[in-house]
Each structure stands twice: as C-alpha cells, then as structure tokens.
N, CA, C and O atoms as CSV, one atom per row, in Angstrom:
chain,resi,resn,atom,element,x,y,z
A,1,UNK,N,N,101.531,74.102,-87.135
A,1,UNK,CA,C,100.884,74.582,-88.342
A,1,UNK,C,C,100.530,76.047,-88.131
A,1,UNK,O,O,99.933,76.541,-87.174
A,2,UNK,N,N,101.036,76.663,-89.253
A,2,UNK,CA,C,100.892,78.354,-88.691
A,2,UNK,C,C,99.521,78.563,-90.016
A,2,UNK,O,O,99.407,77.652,-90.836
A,3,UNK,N,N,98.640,79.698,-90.102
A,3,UNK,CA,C,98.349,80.575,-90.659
A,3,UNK,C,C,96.820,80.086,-90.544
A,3,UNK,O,O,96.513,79.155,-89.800
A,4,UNK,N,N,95.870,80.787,-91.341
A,4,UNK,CA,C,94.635,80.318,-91.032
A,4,UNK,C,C,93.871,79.161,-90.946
A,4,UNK,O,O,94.444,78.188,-91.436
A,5,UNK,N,N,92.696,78.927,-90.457
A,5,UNK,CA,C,92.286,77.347,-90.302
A,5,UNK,C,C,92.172,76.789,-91.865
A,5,UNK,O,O,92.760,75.814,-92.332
A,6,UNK,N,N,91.295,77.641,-92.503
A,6,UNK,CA,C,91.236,77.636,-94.180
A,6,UNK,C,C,92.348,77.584,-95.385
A,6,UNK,O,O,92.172,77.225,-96.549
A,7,UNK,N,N,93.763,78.136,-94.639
A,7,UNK,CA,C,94.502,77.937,-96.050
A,7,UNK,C,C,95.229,76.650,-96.068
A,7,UNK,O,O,95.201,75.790,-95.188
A,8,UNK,N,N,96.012,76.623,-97.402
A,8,UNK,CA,C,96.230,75.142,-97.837
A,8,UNK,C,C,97.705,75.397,-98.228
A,8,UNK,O,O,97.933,76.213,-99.121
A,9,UNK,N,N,98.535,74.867,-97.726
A,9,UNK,CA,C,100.292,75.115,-98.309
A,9,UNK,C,C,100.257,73.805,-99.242
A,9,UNK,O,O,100.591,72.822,-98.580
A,10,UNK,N,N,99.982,73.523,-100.448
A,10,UNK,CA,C,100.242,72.441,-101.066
A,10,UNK,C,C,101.597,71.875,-101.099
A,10,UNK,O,O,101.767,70.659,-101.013
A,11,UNK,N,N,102.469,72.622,-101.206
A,11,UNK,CA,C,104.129,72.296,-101.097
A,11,UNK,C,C,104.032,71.411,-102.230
A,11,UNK,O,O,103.174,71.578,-103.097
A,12,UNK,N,N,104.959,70.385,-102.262
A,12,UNK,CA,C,105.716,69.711,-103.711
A,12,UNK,C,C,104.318,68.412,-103.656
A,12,UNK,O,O,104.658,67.245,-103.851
A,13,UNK,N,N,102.833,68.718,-103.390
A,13,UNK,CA,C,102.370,67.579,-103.554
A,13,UNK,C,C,101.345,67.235,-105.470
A,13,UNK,O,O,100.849,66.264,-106.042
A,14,UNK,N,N,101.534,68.763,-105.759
A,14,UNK,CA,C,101.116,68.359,-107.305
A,14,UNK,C,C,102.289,67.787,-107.967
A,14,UNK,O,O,102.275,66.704,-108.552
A,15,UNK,N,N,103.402,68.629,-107.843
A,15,UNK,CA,C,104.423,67.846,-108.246
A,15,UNK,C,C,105.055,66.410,-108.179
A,15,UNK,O,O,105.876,65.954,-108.974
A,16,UNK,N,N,104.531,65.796,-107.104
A,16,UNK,CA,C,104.396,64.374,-106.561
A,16,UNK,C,C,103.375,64.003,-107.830
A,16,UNK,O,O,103.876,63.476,-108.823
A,17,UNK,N,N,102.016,64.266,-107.797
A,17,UNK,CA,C,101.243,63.631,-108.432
A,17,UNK,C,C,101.283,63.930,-109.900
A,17,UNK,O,O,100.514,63.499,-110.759
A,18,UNK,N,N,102.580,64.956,-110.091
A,18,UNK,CA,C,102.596,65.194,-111.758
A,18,UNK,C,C,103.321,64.155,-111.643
A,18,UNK,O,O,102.615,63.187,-111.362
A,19,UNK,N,N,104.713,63.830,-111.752
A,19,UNK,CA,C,105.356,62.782,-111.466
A,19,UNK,C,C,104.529,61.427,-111.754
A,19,UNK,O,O,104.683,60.830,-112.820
A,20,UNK,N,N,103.458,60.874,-110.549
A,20,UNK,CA,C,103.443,59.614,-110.843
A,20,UNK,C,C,102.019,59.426,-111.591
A,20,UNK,O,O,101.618,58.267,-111.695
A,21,UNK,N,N,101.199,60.502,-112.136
A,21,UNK,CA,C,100.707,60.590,-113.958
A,21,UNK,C,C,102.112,60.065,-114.783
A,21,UNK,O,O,101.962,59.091,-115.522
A,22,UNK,N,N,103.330,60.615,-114.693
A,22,UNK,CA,C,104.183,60.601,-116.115
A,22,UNK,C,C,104.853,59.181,-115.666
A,22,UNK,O,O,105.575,58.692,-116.535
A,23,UNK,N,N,104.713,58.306,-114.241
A,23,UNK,CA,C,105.246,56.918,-114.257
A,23,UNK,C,C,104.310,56.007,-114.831
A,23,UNK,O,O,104.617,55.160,-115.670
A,24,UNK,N,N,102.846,56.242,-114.242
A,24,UNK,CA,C,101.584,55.446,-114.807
A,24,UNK,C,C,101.731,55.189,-116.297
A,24,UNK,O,O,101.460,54.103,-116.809
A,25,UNK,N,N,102.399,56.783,-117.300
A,25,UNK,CA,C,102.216,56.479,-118.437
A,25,UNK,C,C,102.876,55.788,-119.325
A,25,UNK,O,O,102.480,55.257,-120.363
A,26,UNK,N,N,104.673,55.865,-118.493
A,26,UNK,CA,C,105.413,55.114,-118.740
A,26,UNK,C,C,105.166,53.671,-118.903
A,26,UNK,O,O,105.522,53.053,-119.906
A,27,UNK,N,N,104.490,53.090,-117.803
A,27,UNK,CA,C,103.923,51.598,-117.459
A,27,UNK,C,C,103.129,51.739,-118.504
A,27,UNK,O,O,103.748,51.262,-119.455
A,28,UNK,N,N,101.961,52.182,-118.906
A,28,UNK,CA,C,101.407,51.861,-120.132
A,28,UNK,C,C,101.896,51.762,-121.571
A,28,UNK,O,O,101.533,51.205,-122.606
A,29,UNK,N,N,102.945,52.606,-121.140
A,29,UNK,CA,C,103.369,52.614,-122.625
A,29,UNK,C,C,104.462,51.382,-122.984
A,29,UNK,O,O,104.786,51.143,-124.147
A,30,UNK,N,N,104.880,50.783,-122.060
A,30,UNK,CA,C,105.870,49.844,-121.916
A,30,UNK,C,C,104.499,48.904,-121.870
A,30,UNK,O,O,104.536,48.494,-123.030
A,31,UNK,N,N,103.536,48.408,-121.400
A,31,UNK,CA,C,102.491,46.807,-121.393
A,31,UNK,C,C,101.950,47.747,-122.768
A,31,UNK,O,O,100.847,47.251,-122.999
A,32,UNK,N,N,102.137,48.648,-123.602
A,32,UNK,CA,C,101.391,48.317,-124.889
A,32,UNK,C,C,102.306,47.985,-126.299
A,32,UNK,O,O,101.944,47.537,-127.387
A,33,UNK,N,N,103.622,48.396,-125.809
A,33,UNK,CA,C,104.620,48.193,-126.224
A,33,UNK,C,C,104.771,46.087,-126.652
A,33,UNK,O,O,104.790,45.391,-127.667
A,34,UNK,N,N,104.848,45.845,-124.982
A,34,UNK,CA,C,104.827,44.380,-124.705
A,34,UNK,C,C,103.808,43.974,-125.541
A,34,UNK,O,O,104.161,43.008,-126.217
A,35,UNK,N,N,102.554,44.382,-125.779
A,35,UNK,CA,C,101.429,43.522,-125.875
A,35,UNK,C,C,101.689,43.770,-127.173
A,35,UNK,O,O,101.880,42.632,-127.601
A,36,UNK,N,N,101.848,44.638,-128.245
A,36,UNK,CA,C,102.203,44.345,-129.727
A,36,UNK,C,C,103.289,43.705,-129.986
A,36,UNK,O,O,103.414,43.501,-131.193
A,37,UNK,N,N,104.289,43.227,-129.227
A,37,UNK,CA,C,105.513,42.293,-129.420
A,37,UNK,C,C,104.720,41.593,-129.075
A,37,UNK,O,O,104.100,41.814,-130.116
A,38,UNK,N,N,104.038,40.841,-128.524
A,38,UNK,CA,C,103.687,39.336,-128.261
A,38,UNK,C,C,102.697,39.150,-129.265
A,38,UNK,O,O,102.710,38.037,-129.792
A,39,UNK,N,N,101.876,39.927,-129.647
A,39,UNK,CA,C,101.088,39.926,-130.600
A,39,UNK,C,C,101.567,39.378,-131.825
A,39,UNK,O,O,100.854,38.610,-132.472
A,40,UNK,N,N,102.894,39.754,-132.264
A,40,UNK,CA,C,103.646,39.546,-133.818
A,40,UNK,C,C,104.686,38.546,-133.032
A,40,UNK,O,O,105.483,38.275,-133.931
A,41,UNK,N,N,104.966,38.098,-132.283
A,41,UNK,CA,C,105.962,37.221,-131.847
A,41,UNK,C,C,105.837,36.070,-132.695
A,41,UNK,O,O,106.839,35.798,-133.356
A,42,UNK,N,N,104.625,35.182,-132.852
A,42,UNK,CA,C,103.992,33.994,-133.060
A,42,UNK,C,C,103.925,33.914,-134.162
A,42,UNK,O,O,104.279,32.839,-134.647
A,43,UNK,N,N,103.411,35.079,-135.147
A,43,UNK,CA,C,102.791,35.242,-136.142
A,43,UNK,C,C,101.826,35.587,-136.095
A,43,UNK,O,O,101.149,35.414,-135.081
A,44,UNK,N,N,101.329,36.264,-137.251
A,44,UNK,CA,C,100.070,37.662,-137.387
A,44,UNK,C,C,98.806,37.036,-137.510
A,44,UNK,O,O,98.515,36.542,-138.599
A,45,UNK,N,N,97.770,36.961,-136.281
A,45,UNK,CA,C,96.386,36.336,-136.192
A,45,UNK,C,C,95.128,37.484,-136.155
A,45,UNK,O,O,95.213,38.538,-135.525
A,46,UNK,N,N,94.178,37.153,-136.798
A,46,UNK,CA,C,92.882,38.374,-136.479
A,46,UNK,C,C,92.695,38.796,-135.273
A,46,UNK,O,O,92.697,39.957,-134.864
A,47,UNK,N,N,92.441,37.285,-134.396
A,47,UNK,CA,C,92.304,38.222,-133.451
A,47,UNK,C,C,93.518,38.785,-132.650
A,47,UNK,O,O,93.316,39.809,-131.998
A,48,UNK,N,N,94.674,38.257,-132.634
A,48,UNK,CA,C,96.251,39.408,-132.034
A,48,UNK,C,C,96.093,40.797,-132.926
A,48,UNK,O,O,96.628,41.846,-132.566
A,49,UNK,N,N,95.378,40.695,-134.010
A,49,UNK,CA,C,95.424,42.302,-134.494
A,49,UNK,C,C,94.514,42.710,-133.415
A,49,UNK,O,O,94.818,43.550,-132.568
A,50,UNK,N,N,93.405,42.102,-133.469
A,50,UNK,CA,C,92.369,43.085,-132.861
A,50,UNK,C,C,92.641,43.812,-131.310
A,50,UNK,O,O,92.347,44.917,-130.854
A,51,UNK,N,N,93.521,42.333,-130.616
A,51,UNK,CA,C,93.489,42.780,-128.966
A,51,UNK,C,C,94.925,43.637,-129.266
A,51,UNK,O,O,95.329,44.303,-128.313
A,52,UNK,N,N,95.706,43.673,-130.483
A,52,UNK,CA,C,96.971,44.350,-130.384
A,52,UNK,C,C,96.086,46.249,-130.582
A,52,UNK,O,O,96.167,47.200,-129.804
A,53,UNK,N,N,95.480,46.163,-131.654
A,53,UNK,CA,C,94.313,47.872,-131.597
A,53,UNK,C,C,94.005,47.934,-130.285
A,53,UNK,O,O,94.166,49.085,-129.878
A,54,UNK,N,N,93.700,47.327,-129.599
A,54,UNK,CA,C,92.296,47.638,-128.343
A,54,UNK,C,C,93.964,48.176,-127.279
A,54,UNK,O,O,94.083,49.330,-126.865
A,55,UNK,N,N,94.837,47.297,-127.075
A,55,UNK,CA,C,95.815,47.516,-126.467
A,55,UNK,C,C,95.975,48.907,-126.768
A,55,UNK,O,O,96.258,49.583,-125.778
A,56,UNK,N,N,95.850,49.685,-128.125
A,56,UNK,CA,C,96.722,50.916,-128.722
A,56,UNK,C,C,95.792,51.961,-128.079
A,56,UNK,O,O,95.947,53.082,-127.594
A,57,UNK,N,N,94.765,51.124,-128.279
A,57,UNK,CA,C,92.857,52.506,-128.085
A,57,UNK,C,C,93.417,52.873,-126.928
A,57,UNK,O,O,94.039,53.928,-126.798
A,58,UNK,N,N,93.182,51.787,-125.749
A,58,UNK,CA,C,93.187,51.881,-124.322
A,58,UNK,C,C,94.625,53.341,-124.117
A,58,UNK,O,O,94.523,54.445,-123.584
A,59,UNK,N,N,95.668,52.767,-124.710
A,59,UNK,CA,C,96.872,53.575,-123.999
A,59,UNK,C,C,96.602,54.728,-125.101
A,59,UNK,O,O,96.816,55.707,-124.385
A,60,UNK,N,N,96.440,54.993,-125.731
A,60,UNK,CA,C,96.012,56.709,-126.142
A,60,UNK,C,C,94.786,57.147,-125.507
A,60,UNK,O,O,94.624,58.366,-125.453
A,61,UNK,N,N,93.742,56.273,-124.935
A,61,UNK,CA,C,93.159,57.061,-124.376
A,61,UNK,C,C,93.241,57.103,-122.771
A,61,UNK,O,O,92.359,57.618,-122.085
A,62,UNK,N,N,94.380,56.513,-122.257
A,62,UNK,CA,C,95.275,56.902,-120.963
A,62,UNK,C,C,96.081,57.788,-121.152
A,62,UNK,O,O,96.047,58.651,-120.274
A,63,UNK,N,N,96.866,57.959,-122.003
A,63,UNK,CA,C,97.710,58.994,-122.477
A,63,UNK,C,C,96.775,60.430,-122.244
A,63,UNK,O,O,96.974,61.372,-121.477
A,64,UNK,N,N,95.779,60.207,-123.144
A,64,UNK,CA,C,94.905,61.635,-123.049
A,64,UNK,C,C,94.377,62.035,-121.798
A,64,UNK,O,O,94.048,63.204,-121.595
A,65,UNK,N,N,94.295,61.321,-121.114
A,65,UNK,CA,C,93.602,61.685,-119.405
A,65,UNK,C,C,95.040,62.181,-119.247
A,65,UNK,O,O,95.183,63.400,-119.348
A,66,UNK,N,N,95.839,61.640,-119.077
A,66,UNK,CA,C,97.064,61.781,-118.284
A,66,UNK,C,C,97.454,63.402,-118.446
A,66,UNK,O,O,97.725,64.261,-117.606
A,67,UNK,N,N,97.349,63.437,-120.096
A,67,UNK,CA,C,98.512,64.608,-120.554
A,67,UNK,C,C,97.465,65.948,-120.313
A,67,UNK,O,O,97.903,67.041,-120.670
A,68,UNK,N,N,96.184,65.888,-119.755
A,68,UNK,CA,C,95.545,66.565,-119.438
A,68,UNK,C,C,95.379,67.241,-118.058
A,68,UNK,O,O,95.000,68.400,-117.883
A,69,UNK,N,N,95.735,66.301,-117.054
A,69,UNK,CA,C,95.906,66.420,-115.678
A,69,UNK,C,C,96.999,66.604,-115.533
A,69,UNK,O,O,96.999,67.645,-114.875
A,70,UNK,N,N,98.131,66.288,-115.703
A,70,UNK,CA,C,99.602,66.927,-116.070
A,70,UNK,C,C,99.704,67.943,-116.224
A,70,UNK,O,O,100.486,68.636,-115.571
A,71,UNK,N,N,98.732,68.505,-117.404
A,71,UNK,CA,C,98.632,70.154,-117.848
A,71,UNK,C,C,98.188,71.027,-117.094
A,71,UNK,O,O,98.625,72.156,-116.875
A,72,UNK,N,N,96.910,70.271,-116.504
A,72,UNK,CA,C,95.948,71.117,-115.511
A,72,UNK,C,C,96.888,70.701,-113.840
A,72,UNK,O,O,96.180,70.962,-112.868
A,73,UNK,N,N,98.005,70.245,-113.545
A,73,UNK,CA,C,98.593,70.252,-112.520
A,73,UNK,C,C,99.772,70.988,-112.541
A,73,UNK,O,O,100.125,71.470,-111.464
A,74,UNK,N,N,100.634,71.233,-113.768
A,74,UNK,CA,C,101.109,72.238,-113.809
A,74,UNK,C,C,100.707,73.732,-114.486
A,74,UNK,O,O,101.485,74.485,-115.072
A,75,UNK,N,N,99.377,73.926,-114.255
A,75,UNK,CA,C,98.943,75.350,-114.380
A,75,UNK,C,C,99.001,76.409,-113.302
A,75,UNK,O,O,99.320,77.596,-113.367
A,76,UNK,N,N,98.538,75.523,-112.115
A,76,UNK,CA,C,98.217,76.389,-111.529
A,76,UNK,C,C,98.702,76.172,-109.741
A,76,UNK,O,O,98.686,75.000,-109.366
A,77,UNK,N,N,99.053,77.080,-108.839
A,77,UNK,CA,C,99.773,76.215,-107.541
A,77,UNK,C,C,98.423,75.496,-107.147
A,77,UNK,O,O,98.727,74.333,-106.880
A,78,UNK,N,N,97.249,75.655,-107.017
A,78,UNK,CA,C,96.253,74.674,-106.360
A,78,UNK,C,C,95.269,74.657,-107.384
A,78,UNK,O,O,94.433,75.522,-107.646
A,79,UNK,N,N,95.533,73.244,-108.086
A,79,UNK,CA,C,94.644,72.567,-109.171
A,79,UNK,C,C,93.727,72.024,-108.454
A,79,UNK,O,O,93.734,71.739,-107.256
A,80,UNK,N,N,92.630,71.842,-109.549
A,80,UNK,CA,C,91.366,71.917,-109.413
A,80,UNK,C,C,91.115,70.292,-109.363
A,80,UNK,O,O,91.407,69.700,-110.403
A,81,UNK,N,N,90.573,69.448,-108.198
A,81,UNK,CA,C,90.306,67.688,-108.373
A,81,UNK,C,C,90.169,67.452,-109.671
A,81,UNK,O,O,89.742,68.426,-110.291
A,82,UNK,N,N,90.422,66.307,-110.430
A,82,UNK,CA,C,90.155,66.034,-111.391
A,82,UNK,C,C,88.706,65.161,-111.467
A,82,UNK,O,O,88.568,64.109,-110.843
A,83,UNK,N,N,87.693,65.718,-112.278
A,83,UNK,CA,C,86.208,65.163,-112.362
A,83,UNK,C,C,86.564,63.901,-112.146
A,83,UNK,O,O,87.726,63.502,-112.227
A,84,UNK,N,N,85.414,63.083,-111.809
A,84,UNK,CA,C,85.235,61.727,-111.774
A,84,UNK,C,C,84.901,60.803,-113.196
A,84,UNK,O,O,85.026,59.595,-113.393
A,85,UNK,N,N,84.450,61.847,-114.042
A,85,UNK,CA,C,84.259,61.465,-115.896
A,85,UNK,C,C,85.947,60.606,-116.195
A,85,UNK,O,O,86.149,59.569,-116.826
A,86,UNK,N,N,86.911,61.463,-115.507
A,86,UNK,CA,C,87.999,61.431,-116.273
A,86,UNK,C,C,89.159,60.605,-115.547
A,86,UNK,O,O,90.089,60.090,-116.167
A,87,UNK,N,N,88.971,60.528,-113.934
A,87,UNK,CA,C,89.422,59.069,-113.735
A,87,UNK,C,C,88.879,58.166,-113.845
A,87,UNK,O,O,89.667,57.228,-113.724
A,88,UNK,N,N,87.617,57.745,-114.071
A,88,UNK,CA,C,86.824,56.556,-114.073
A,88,UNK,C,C,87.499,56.220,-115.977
A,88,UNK,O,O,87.743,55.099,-116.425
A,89,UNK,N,N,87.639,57.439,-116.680
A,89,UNK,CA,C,88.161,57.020,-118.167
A,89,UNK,C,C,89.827,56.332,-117.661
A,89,UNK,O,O,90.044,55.122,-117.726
A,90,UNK,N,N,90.980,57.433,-117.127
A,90,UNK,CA,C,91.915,56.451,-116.978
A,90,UNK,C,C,91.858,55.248,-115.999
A,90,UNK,O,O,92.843,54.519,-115.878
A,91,UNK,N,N,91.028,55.090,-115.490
A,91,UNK,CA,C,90.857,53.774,-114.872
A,91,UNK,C,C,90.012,52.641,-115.450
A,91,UNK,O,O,89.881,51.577,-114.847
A,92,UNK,N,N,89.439,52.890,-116.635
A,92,UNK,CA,C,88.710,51.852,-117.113
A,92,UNK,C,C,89.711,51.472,-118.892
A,92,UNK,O,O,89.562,50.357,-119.392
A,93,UNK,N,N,90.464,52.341,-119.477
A,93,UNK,CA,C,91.870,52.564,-119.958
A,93,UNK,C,C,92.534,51.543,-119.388
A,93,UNK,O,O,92.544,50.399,-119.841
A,94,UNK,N,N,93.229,51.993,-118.169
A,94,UNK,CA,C,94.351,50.886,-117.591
A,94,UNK,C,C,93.851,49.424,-117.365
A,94,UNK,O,O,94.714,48.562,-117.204
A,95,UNK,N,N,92.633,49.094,-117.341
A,95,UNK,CA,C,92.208,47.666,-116.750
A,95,UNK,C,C,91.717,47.416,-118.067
A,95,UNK,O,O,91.684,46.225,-118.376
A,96,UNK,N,N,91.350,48.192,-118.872
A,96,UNK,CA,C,91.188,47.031,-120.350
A,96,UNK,C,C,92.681,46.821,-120.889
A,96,UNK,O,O,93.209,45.808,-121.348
A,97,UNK,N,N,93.108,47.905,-120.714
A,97,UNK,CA,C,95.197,47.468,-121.146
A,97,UNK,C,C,95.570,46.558,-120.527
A,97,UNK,O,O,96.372,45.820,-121.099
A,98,UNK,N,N,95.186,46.237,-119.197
A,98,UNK,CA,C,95.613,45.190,-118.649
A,98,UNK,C,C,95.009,43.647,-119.303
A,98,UNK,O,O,95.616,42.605,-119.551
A,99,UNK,N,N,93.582,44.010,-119.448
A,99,UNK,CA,C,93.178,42.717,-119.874
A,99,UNK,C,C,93.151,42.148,-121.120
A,99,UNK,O,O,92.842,40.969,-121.296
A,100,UNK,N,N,93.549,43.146,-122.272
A,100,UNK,CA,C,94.025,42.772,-123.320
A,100,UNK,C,C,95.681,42.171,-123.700
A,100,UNK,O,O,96.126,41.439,-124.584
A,101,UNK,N,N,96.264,42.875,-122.576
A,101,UNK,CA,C,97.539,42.181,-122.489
A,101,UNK,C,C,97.237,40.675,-121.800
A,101,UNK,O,O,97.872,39.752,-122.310
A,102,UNK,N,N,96.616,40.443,-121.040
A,102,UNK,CA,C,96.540,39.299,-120.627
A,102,UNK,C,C,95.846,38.168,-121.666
A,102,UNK,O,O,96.039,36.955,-121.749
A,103,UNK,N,N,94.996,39.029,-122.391
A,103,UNK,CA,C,93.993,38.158,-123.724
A,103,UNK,C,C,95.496,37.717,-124.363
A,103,UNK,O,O,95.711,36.528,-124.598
A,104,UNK,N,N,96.385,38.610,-124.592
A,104,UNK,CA,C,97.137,38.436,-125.801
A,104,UNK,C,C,98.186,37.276,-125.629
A,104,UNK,O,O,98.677,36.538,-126.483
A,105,UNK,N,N,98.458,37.360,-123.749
A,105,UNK,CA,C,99.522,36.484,-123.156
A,105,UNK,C,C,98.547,35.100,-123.513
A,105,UNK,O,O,99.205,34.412,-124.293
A,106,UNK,N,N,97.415,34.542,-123.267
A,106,UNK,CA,C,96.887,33.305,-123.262
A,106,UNK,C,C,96.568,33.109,-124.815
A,106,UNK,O,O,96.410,31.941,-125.173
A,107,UNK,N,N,96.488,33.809,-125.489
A,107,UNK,CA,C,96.257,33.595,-127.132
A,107,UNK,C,C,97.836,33.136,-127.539
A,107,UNK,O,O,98.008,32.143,-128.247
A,108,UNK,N,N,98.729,33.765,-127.145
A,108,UNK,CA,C,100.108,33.087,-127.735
A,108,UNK,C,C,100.706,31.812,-127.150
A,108,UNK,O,O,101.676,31.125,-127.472
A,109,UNK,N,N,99.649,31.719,-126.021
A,109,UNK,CA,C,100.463,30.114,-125.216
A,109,UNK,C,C,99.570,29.000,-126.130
A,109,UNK,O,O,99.497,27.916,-125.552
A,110,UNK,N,N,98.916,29.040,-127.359
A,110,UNK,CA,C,98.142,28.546,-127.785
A,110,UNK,C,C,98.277,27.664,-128.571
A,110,UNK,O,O,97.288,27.107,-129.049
C-alpha cells in the first residue's frame, strides 16, 4: 500500500455499490410487479387492492432512496455515507414489500 496513512483509493467500489442499488431495485420492481399479478390473478378483493397499493407505496419509496444514492454515488469520486434516516427508509420499504407480498401470497391460497 503506497501513499499516506490517511488517503483512500476508492477504486471501482462506488461503482460496485451503484450497481447493486440498481439490482436491489430491479428485485423490487419485479416482487411488486409479482405482487399485483397475484393480486388480480383470483379476482379483484378490497383487501388485494389494499396490500396490492402498500406493495406500490413500499417500491416507490425504495425506488426514491435508491435513485438518490445512485445520484449521490455517481457525483462525486468519494461519496458521502448515506444517513441512517435513509437506509433505515430503504430497509423498512423492502421488508414491508416483502411482507405484503407474502400477505398477498396467503390471501390468494384462500
């Protein structure tokens, strides 16, 4: 390792983590995709509307963390951590997407 104790060669590692922001979003967008097909698969129920919205809330508001840290990772060569406000949002996003897809899987085995 050459140069001072203090500097930081980031090399291709934002680019790594821009990357797997834009796979995460893919996966969401594909289980919200899924979860409004299973929703209308059966036929149209109050509550499959409701967990089919909550499914939509969750992944736009993963989308919005995402396309934000994406932005702020390709701004600059050494981006700034992303607050804890704003993964605790895409992480509480992805686990209600998850659990509304799962509401929606046991509502159609019904």
């Amino acid at each position: 390792m050459s140069g001072p104790a203090g500097a930081r060669d980031p090399g291709l590692q934002p680019e790594r983590t821009r990357l797997a922001w834009r796979r995460t979003t893919l996966a969401c967008t594909v289980a919200s995709v899924l979860a409004v097909r299973t929703a209308l698969h059966s036929g149209v129920s109050a509550a499959g509307v409701v967990l089919c919205a909550l499914c939509c809330a969750c992944w736009l508001g993963f989308l919005l963390v995402a396309h934000r840290r994406i932005h702020a990772l390709a701004a600059t060569a050494a981006p700034a951590a992303p607050s804890p406000r704003r993964l605790t949002a895409a992480v509480l996003c992805a686990g209600a997407l998850a659990v509304c897809g799962a509401a929606l899987v046991l509502l159609d085995r019904t």
